[in-house]
N, C-alpha and C positions, 0 to 999 in steps of 0.2 A: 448590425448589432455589434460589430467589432469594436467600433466608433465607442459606443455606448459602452462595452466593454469593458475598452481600454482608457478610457477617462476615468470612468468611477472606480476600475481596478486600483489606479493607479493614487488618485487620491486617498484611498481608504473604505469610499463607500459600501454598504454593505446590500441596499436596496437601492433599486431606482423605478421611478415612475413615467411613465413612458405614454406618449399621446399622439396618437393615430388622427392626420387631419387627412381631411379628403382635397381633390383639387383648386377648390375655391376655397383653403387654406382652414376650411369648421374641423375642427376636435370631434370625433365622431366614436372615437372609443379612447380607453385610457387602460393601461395595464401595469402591473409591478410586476419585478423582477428582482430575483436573490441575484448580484454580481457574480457569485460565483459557481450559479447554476448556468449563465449565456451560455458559457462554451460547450456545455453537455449539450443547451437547447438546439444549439445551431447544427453540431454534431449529429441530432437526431432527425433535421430537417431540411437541412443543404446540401448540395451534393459538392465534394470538393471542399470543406467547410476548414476553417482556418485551426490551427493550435496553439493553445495563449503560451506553451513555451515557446513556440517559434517564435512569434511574436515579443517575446519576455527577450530572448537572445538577440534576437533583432535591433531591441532598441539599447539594448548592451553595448552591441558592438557599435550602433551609428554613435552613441554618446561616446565612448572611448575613441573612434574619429574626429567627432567635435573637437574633442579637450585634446588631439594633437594638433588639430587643424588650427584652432584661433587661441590667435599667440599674441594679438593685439588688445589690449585694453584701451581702446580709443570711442569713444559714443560716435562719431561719424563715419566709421569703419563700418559695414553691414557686410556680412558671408554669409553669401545668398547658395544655399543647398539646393541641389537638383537632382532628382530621380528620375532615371531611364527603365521604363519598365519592362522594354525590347530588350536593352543590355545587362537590365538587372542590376543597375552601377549604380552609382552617387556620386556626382561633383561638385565641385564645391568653387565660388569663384568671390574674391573680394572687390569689393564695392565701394567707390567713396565721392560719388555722385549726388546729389539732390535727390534723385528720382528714386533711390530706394534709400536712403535717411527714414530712420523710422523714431529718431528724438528728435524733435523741434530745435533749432537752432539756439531759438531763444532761452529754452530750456534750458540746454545747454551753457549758453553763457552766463545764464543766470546761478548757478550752479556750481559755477568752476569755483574751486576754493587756491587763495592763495597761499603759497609757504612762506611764511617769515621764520628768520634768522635769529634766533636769543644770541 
């Protein structure tokens, strides 16, 4: 429910509708939820259960890493983030490879605008 949480937290949502499929992927129950009741629920029935400030400070801090880390504005450029969950870390490594390009080349050239000179 974090997941669910934390997306609809984040955009605004104030309800979410939630659907329970069983293993051969049928919808078998359906439930809502107030946004900002999850974390009490989860609180109430998970042991170890998470806290949406931890969580709120968490993604403070990784974004304010981002915005030191990438200092290129290049569309072929990819900084590919990685979480250690042994070390508890974040790394971070640049990419400008094919295999992780995640805008089409063509895109890309199509796109480019040029500068002229008055």
């Amino acid at each position: 429910m974090l997941k669910w949480w934390a997306q609809s937290f984040l955009v605004g949502l104030s309800r979410i509708f939630a659907g329970y499929r069983n293993t051969s992927g049928i919808v078998h129950k359906t439930e809502m939820f107030e946004v900002q009741s999850i974390p009490e629920l989860c609180q109430k029935n998970i042991q170890n259960s998470w806290e949406p400030q931890v969580c709120m400070n968490f993604l403070c801090e990784f974004l304010s890493f981002v915005q030191k880390v990438v200092t290129q504005d290049n569309p072929s450029v990819v900084y590919l983030f990685t979480f250690d969950p042994s070390q508890r870390t974040i790394s971070v490594s640049i990419q400008e490879d094919a295999e992780h390009s995640i805008i089409p080349s063509w895109y890309i050239e199509a796109n480019q605008t040029e500068t002229v000179s008055v």
